[in-house]
N, CA, C, O and CB atoms as a CASP TS submission, in Angstrom:
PFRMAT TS
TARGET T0000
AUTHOR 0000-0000-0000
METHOD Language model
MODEL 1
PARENT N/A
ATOM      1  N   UNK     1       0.848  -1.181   0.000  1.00  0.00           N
ATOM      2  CA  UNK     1       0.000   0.000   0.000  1.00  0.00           C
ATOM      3  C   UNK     1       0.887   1.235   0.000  1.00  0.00           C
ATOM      4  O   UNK     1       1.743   1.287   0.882  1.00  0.00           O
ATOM      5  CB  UNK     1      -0.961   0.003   1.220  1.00  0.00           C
ATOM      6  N   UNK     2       0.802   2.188  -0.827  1.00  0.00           N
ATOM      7  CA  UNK     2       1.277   3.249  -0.954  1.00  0.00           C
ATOM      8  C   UNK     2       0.633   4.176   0.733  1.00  0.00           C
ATOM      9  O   UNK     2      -0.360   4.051   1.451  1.00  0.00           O
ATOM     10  CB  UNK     2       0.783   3.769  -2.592  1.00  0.00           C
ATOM     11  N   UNK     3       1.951   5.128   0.734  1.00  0.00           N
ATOM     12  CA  UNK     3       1.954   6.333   2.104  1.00  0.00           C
ATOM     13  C   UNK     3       1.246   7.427   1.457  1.00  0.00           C
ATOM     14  O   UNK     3       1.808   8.056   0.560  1.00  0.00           O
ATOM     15  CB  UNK     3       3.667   6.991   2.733  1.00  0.00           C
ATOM     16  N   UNK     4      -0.027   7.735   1.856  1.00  0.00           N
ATOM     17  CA  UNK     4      -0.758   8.719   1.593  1.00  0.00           C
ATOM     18  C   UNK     4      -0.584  10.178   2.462  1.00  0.00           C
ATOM     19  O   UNK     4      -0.017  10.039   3.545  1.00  0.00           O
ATOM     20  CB  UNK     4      -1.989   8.144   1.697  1.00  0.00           C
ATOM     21  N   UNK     5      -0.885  11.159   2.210  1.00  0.00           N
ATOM     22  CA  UNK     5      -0.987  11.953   3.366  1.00  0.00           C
ATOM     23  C   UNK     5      -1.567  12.102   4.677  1.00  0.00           C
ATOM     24  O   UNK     5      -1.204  12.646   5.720  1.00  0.00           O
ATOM     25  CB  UNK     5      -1.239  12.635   3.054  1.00  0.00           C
ATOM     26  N   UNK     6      -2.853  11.275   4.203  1.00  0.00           N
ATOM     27  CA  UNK     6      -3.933  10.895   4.994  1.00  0.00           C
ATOM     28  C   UNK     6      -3.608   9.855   5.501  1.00  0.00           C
ATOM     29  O   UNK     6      -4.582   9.330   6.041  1.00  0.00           O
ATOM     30  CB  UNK     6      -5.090  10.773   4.441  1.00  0.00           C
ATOM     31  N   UNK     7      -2.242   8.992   5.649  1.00  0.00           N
ATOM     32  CA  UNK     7      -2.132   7.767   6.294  1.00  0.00           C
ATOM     33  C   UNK     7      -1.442   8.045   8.014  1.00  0.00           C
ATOM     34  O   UNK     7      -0.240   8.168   8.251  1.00  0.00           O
ATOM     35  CB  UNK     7      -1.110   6.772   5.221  1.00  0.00           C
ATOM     36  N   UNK     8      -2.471   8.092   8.969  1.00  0.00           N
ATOM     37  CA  UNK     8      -1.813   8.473  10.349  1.00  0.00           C
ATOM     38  C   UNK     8      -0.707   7.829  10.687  1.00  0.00           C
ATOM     39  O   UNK     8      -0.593   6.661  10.315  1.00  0.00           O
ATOM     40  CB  UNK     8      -2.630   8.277  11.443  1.00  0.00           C
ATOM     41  N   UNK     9       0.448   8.508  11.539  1.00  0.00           N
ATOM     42  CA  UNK     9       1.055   7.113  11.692  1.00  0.00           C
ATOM     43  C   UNK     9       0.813   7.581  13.196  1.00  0.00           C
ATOM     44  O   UNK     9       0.554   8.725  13.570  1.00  0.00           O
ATOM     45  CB  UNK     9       2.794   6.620  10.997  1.00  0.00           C
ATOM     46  N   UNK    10       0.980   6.253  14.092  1.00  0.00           N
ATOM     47  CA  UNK    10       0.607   6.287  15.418  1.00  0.00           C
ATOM     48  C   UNK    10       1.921   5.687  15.806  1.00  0.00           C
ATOM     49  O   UNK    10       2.813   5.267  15.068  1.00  0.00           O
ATOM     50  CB  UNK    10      -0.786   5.531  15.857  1.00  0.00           C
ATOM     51  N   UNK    11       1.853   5.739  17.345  1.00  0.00           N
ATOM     52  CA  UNK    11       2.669   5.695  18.498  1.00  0.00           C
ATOM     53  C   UNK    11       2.636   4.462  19.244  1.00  0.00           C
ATOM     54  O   UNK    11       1.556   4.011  19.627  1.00  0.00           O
ATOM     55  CB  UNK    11       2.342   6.713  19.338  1.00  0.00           C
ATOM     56  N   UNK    12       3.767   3.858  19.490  1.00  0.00           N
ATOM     57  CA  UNK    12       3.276   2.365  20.079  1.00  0.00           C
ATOM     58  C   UNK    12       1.632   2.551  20.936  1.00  0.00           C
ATOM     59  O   UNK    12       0.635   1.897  20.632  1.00  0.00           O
ATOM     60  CB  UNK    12       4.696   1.736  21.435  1.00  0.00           C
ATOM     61  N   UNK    13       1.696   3.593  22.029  1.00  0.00           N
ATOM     62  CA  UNK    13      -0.053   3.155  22.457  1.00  0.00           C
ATOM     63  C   UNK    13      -0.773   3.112  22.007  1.00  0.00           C
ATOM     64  O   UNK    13      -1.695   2.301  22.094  1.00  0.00           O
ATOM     65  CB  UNK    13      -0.783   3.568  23.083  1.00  0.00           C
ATOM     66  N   UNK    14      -0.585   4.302  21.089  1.00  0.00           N
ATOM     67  CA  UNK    14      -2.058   4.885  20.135  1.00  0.00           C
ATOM     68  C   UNK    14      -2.034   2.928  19.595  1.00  0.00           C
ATOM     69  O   UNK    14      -2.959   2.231  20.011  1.00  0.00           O
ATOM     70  CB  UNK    14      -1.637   6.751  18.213  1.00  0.00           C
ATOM     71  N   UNK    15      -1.195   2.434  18.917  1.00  0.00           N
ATOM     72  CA  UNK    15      -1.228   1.154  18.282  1.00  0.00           C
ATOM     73  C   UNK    15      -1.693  -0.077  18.917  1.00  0.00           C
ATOM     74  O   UNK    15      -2.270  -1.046  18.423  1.00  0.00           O
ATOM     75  CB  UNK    15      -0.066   0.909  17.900  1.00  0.00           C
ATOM     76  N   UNK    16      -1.371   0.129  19.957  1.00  0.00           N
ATOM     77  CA  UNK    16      -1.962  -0.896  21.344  1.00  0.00           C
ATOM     78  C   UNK    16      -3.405  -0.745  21.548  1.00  0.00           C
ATOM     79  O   UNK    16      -4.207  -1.679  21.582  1.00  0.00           O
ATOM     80  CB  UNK    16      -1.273  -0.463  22.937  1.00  0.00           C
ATOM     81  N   UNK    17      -3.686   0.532  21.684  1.00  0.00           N
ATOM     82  CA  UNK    17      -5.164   0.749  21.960  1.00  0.00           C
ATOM     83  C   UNK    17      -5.968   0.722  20.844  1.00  0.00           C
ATOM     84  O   UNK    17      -7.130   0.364  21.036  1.00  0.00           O
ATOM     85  CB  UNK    17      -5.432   1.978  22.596  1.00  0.00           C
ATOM     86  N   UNK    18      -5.542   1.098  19.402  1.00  0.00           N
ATOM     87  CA  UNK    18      -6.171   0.915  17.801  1.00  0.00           C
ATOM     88  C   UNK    18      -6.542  -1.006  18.159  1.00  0.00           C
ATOM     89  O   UNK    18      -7.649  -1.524  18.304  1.00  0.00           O
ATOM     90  CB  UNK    18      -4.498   1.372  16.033  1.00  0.00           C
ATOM     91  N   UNK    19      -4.992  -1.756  18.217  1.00  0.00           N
ATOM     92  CA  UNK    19      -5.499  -3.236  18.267  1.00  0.00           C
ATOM     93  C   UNK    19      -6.243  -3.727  19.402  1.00  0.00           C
ATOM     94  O   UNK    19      -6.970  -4.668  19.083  1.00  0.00           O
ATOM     95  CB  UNK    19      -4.420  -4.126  18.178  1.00  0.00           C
ATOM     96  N   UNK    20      -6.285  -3.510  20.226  1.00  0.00           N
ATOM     97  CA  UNK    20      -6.877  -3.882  21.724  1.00  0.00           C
ATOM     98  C   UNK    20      -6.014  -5.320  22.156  1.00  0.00           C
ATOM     99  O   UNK    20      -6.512  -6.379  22.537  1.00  0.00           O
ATOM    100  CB  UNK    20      -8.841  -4.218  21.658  1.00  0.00           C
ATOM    101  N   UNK    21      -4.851  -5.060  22.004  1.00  0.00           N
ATOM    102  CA  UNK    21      -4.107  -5.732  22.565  1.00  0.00           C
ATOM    103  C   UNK    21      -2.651  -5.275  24.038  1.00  0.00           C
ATOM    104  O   UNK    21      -2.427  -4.368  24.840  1.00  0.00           O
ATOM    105  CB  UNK    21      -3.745  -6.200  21.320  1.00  0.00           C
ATOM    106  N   UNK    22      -2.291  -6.058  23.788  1.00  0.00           N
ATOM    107  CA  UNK    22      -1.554  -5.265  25.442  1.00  0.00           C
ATOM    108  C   UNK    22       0.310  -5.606  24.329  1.00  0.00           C
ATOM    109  O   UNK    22       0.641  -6.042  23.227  1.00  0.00           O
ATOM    110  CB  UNK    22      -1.957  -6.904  27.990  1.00  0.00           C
ATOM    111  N   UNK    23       1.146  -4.891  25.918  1.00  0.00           N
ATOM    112  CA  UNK    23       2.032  -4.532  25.036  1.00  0.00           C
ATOM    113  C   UNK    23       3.125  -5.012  24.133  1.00  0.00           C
ATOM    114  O   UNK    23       3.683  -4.540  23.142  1.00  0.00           O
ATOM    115  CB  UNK    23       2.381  -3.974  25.498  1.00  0.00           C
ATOM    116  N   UNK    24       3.261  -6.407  25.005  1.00  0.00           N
ATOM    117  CA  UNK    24       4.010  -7.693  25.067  1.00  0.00           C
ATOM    118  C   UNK    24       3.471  -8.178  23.658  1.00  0.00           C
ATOM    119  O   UNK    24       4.299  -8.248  22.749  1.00  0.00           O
ATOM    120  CB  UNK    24       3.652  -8.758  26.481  1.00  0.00           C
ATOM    121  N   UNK    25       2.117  -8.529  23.391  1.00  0.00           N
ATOM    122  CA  UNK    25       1.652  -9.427  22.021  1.00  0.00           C
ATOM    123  C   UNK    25       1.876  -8.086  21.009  1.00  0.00           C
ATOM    124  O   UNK    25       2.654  -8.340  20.090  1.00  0.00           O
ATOM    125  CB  UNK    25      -0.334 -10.208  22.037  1.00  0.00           C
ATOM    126  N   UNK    26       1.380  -6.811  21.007  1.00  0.00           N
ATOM    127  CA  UNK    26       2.377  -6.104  20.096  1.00  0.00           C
ATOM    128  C   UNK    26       3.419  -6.043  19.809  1.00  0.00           C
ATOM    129  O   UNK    26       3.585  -5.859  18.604  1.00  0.00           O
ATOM    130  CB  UNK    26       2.465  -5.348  20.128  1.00  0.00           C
ATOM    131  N   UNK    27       4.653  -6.148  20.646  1.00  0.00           N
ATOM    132  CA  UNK    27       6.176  -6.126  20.448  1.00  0.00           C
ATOM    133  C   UNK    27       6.078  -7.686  19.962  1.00  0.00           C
ATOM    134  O   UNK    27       6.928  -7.855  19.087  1.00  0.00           O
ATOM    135  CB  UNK    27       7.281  -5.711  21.982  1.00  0.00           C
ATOM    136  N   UNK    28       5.546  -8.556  20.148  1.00  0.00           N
ATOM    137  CA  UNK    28       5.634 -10.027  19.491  1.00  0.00           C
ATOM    138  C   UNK    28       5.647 -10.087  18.074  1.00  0.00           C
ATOM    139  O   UNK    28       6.518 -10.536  17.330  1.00  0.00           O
ATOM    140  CB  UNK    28       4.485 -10.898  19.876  1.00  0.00           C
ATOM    141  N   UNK    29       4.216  -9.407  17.732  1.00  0.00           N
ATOM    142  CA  UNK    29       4.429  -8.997  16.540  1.00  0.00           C
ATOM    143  C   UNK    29       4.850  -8.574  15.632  1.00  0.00           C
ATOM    144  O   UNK    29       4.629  -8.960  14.484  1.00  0.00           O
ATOM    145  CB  UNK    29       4.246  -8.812  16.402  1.00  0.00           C
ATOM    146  N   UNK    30       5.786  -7.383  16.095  1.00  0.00           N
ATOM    147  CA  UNK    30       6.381  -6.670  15.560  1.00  0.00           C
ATOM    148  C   UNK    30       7.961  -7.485  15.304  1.00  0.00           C
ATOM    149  O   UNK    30       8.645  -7.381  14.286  1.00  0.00           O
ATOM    150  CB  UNK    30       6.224  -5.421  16.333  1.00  0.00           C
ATOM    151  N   UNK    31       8.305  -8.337  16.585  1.00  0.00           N
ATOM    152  CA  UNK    31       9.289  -8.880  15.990  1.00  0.00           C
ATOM    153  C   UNK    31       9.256 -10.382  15.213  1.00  0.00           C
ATOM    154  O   UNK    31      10.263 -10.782  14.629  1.00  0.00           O
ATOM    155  CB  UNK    31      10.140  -8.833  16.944  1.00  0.00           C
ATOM    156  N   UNK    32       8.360 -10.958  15.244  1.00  0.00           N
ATOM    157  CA  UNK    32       7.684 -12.057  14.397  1.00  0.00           C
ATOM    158  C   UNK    32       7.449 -11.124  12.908  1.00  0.00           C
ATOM    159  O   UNK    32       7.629 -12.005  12.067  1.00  0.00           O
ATOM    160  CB  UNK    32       6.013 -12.716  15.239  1.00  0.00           C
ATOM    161  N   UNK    33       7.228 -10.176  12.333  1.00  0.00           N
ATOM    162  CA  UNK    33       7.034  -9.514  11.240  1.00  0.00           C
ATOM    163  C   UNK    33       5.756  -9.564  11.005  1.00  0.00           C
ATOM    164  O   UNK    33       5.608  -9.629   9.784  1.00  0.00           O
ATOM    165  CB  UNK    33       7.738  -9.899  10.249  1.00  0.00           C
ATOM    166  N   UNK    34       4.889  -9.566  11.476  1.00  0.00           N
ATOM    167  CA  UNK    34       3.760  -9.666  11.107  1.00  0.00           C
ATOM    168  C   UNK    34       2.933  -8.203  11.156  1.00  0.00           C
ATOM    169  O   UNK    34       1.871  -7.895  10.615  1.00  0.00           O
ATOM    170  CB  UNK    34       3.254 -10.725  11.882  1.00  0.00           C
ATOM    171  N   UNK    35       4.009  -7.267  12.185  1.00  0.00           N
ATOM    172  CA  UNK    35       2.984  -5.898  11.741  1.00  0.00           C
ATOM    173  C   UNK    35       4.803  -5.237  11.405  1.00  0.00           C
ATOM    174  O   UNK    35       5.899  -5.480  11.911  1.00  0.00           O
ATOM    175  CB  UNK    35       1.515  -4.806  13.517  1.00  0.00           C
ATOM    176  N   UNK    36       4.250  -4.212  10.153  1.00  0.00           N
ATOM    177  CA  UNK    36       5.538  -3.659   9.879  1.00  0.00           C
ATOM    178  C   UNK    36       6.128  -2.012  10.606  1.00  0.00           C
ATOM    179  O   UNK    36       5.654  -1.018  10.057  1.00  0.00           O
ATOM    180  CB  UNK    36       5.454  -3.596   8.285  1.00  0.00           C
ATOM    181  N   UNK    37       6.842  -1.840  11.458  1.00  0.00           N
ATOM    182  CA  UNK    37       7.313  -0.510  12.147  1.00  0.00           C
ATOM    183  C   UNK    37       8.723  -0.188  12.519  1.00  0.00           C
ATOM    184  O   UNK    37       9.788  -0.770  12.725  1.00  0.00           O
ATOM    185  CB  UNK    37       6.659  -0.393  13.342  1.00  0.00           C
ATOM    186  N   UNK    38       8.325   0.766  12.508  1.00  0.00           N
ATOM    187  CA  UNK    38       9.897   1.678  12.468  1.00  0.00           C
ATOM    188  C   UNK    38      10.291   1.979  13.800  1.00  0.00           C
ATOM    189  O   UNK    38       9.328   2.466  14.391  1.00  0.00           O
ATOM    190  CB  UNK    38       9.861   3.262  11.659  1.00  0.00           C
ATOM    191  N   UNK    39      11.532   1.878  14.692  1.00  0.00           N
ATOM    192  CA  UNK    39      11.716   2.128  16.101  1.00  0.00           C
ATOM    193  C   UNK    39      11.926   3.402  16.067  1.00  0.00           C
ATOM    194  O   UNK    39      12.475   3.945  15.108  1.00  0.00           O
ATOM    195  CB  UNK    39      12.757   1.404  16.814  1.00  0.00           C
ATOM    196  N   UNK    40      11.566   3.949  16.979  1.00  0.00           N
ATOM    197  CA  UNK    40      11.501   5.774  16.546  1.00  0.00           C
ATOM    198  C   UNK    40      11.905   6.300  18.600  1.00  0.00           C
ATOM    199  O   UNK    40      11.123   6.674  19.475  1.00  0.00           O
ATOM    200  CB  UNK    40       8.927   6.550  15.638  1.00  0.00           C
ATOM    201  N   UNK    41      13.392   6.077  18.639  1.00  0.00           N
ATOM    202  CA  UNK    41      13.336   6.624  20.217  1.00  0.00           C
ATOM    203  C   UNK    41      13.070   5.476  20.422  1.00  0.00           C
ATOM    204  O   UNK    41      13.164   4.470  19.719  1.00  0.00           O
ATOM    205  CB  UNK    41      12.327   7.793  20.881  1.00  0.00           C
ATOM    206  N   UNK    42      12.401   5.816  22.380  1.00  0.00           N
ATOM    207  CA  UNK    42      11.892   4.451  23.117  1.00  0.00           C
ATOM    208  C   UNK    42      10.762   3.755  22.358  1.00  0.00           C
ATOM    209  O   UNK    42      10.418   2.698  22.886  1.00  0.00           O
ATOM    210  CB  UNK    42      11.311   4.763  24.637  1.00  0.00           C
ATOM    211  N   UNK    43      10.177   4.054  21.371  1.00  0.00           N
ATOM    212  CA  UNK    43       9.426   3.261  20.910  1.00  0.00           C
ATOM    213  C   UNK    43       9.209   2.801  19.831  1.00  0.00           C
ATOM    214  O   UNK    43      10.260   2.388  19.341  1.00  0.00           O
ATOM    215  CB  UNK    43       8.741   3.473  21.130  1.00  0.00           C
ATOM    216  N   UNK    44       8.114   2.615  19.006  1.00  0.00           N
ATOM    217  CA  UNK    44       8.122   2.275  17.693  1.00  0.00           C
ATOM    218  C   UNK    44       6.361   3.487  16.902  1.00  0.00           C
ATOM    219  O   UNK    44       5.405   3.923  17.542  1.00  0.00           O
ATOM    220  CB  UNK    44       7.995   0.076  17.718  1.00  0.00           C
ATOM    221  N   UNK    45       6.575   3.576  15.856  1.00  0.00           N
ATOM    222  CA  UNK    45       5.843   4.168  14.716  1.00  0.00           C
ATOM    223  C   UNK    45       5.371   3.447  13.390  1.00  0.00           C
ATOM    224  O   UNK    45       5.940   2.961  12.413  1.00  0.00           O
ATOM    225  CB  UNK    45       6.618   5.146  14.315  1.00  0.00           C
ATOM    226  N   UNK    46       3.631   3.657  13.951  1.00  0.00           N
ATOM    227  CA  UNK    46       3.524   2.201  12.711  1.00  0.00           C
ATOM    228  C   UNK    46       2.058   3.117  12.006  1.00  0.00           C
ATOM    229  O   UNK    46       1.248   3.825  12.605  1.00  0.00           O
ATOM    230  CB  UNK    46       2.996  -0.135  13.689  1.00  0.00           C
ATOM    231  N   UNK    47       2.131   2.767  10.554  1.00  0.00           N
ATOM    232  CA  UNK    47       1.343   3.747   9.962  1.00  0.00           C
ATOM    233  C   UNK    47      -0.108   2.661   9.795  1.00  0.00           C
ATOM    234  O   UNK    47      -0.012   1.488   9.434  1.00  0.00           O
ATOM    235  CB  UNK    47       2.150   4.466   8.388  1.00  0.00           C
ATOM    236  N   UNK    48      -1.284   3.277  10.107  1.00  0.00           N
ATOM    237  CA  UNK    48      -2.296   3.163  10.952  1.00  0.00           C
ATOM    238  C   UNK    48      -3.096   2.079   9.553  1.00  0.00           C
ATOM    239  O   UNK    48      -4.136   1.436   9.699  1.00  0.00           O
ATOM    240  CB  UNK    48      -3.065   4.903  11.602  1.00  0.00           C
ATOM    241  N   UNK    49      -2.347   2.137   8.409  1.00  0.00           N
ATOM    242  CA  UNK    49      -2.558   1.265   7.196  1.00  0.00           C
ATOM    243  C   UNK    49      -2.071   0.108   7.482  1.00  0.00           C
ATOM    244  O   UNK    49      -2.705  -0.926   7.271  1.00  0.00           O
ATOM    245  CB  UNK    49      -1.977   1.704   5.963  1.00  0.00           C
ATOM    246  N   UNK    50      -0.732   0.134   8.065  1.00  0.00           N
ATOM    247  CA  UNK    50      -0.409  -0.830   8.231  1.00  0.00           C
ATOM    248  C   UNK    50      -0.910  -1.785   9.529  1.00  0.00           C
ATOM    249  O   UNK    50      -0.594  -2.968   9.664  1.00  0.00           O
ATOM    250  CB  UNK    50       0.682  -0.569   8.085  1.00  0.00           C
ATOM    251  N   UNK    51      -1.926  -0.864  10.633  1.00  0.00           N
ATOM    252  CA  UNK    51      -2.472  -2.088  11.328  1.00  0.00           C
ATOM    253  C   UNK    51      -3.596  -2.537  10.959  1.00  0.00           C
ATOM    254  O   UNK    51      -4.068  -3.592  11.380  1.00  0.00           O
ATOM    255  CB  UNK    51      -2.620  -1.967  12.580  1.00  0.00           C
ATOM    256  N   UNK    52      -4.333  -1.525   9.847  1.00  0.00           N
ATOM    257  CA  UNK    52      -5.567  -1.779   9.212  1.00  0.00           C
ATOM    258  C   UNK    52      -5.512  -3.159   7.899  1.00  0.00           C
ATOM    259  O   UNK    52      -6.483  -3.710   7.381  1.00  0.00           O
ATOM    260  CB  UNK    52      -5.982  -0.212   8.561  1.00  0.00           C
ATOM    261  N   UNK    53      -4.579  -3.323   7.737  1.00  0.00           N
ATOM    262  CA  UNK    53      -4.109  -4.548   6.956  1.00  0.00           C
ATOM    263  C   UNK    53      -3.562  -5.702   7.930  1.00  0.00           C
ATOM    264  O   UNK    53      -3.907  -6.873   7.768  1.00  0.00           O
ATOM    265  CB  UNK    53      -2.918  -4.103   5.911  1.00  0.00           C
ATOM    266  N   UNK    54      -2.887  -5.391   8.718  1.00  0.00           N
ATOM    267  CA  UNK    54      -3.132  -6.685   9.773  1.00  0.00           C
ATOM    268  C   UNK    54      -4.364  -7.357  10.169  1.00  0.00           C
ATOM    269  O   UNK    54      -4.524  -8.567  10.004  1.00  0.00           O
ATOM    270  CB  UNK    54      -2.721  -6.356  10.991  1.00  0.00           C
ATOM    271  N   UNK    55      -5.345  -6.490  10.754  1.00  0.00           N
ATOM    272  CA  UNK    55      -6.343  -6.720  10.806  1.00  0.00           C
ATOM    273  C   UNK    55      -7.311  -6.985   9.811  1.00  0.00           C
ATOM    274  O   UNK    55      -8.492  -6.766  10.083  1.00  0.00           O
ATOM    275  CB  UNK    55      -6.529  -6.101  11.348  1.00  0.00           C
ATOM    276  N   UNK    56      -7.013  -7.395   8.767  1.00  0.00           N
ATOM    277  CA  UNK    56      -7.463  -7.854   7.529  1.00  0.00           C
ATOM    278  C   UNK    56      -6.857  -9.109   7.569  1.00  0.00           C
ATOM    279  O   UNK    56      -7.426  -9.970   6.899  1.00  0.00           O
ATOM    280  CB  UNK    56      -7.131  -7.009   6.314  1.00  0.00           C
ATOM    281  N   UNK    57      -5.881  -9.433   8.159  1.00  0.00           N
ATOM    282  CA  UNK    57      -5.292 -10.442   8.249  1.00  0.00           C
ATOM    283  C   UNK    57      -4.634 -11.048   6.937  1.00  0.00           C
ATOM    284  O   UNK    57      -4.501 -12.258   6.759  1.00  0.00           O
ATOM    285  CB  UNK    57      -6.117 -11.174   8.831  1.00  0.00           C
ATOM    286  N   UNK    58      -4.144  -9.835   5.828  1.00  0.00           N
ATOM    287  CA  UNK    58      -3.309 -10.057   4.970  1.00  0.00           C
ATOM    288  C   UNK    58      -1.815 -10.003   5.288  1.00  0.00           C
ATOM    289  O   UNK    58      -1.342  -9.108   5.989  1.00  0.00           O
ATOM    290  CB  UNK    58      -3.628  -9.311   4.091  1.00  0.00           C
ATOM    291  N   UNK    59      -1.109 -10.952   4.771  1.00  0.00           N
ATOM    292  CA  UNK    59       0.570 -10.990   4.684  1.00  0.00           C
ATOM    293  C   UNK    59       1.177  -9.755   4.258  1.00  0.00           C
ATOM    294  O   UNK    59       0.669  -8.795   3.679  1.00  0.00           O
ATOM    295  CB  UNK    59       1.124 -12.066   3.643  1.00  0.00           C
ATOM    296  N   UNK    60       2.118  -9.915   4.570  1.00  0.00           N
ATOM    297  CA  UNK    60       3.296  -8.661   4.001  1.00  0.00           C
ATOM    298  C   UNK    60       4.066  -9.142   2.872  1.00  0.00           C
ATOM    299  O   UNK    60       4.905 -10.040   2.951  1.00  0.00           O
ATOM    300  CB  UNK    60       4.535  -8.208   5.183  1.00  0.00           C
ATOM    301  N   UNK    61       3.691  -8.395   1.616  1.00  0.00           N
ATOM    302  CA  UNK    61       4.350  -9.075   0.272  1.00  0.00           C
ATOM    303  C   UNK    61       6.055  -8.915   0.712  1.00  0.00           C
ATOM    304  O   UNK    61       6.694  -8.084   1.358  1.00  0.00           O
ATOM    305  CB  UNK    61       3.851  -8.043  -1.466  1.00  0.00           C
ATOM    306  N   UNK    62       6.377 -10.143   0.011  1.00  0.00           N
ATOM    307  CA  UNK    62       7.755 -10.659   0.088  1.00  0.00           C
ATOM    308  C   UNK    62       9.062  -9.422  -0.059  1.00  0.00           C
ATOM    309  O   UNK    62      10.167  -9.427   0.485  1.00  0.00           O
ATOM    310  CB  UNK    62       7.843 -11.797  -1.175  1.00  0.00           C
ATOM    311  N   UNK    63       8.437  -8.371  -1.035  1.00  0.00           N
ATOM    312  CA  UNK    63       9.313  -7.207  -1.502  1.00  0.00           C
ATOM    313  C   UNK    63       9.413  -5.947   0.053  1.00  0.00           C
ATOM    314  O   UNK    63      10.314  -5.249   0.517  1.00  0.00           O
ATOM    315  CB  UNK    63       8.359  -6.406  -3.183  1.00  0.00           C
ATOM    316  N   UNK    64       7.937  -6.204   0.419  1.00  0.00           N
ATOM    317  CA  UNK    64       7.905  -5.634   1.541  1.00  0.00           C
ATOM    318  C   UNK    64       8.897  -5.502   2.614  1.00  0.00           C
ATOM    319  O   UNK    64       9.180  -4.362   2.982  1.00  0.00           O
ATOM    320  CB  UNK    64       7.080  -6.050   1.930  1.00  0.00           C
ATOM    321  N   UNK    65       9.529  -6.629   3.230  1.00  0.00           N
ATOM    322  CA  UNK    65       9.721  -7.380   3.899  1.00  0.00           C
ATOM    323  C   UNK    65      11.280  -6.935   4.019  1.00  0.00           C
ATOM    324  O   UNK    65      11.952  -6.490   3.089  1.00  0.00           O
ATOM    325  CB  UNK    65       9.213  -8.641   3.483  1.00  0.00           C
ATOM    326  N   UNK    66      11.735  -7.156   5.414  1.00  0.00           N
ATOM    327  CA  UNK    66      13.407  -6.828   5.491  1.00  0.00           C
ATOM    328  C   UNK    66      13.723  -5.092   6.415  1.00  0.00           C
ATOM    329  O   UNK    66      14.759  -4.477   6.671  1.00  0.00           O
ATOM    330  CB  UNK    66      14.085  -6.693   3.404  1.00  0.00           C
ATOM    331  N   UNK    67      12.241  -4.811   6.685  1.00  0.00           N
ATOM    332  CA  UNK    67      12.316  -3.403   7.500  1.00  0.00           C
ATOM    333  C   UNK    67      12.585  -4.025   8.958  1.00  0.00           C
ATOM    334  O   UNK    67      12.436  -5.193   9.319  1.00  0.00           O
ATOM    335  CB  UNK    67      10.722  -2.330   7.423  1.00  0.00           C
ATOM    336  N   UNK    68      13.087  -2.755   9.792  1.00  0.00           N
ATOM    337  CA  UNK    68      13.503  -2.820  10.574  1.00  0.00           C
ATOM    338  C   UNK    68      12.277  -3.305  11.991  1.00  0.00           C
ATOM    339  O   UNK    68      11.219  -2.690  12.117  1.00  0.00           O
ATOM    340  CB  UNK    68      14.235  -1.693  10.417  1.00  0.00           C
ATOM    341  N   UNK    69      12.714  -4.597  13.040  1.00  0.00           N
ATOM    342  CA  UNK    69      11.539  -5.016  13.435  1.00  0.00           C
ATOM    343  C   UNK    69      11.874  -5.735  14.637  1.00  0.00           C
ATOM    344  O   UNK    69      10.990  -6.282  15.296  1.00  0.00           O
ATOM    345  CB  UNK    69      10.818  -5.766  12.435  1.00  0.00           C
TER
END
């Protein structure tokens, strides 16, 4: 998916509280690859497309793949 202007990017909580998950199965994720984000400081920055496609429960195309996690 292309970065729109309109694509929020959120803050590890904001991302915790978007999934309704806690913080541990997010950082799981994130290092399993299954949601894609950027470490930004103490935390991480994940664009709000990209949890809206998790939750679609689509894969991360292969080209995708290799970001920092």
């Amino acid at each position: 998916m292309l970065v729109t202007e309109r694509d929020p990017v959120l803050t590890t909580d904001e991302a915790i509280e978007y999934l309704k998950v806690s913080k541990p199965t997010f950082l799981k994720y994130i290092r399993l690859g299954r949601i894609k984000a950027i470490k930004a400081g103490k935390g991480w920055r994940i664009l709000q497309s990209e949890l809206y496609r998790f939750l679609k429960g689509e894969e991360i195309k292969e080209t995708e793949q290799g970001g920092e996690a």
